[in-house]
C-alpha positions in Angstrom: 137.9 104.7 88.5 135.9 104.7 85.2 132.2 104.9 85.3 130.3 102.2 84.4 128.6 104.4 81.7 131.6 104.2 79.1 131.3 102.5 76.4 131.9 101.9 72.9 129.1 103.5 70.7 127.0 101.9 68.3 124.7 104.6 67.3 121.5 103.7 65.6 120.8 106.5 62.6 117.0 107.6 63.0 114.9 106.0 59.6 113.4 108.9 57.6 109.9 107.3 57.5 107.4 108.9 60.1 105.7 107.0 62.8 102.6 108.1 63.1 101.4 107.7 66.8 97.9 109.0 67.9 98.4 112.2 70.7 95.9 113.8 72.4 95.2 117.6 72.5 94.9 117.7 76.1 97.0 116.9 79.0 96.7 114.4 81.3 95.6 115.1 84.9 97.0 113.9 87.6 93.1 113.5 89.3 90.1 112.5 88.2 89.4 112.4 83.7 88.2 115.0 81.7 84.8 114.2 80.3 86.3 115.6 77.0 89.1 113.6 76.9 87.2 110.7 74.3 86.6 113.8 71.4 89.9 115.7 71.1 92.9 113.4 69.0 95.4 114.1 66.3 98.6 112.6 65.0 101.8 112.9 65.4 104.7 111.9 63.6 107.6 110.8 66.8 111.0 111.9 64.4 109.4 115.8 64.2 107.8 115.6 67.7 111.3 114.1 69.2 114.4 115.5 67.0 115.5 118.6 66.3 117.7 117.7 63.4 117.4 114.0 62.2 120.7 114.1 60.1 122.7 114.4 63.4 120.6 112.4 65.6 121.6 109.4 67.1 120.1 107.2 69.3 122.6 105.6 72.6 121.3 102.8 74.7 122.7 103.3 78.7 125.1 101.2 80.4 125.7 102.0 84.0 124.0 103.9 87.1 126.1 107.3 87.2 123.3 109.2 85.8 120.6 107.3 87.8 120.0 110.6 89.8 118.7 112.6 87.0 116.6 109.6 85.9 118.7 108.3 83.0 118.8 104.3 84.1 120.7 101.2 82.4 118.9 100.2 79.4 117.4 103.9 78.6 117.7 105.0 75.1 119.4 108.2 74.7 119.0 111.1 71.8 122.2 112.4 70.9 122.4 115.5 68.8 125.3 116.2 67.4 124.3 119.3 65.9 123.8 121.3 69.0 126.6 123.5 70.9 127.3 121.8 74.4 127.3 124.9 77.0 127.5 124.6 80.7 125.1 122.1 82.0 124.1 120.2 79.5 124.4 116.4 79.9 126.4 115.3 77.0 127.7 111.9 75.5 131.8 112.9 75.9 134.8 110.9 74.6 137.6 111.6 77.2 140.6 109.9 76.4 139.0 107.5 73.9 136.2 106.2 76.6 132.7 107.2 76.2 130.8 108.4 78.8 127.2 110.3 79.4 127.8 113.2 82.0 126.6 116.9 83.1 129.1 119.2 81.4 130.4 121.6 83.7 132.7 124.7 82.1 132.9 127.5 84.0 135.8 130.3 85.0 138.3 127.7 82.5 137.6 124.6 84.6 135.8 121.7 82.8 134.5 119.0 84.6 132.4 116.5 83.5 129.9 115.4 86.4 127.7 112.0 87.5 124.4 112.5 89.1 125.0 109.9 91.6 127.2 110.8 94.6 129.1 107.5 94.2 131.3 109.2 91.7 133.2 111.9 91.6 133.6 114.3 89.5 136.0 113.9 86.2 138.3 117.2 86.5 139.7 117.9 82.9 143.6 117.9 83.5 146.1 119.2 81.2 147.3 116.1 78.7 143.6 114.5 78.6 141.6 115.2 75.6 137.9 115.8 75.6 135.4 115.9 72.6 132.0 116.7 73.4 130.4 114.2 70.9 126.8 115.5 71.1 124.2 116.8 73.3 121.3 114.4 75.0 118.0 115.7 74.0 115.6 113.4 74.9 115.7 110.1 77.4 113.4 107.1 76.2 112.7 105.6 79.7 110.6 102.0 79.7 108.0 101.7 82.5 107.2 98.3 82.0 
């Protein structure tokens, strides 16, 4: 059975003109607010606070619930990288057999697996005749609250 998190991408390239956003120099407590907290600001610019390399960044929005245990819901944004090496463990956007899918890249001892975080899939065992690019490497998960 396919997961419900393939799909046909439609990247969005990352624009090259900063957004500025205000951050604060402190971090945010859990408890009761720093006194401090209304004197310490600065700016940040979201494309050098968020991507490593904008050129081969692209942005994925999630269908499906097989990541859903790692936090990674329907509707999340995703940060591809294209750029970066996939190694073992790494949840990557993968093309197996022309079908895109976000999964936890297992390779170990010549076994490649591609894994769900939600026990109602199993894992994708690599067999010999499939092909498998690793298309990129998720960096960052742009999860709405609201």
């Amino acid at each position: 059975m396919p997961s419900p998190l393939n799909f046909t991408p439609i990247p969005v390239v990352v624009p090259d003109t900063p957004l500025w956003l205000q951050m604060c120099a402190w971090k945010v407590q859990a408890g009761f607010p720093s006194p401090a907290a209304d004197h310490t600001r600065k700016r940040i610019d979201l494309n050098e606070h968020l991507i490593r390399n904008k050129e081969a960044t692209f942005i994925f929005r999630v269908k499906g619930d097989s990541m859903n245990g790692i936090g990674i819901y329907e509707g999340d944004e995703l940060l591809v990288d294209r750029s970066i090496e996939a190694v073992h463990g790494n949840i990557v956007l993968a093309v197996l057999n022309n079908d895109y899918t976000v999964k936890r890249l297992y390779r170990r001892g010549g076994v490649i697996k591609l894994i769900a975080e939600n026990p109602l899939y199993p894992p994708i065992v690599l067999k010999d005749g499939q092909e498998l690019l690793i298309w990129g490497v998720v960096t960052r998960n742009l999860h709405k609250l609201y």
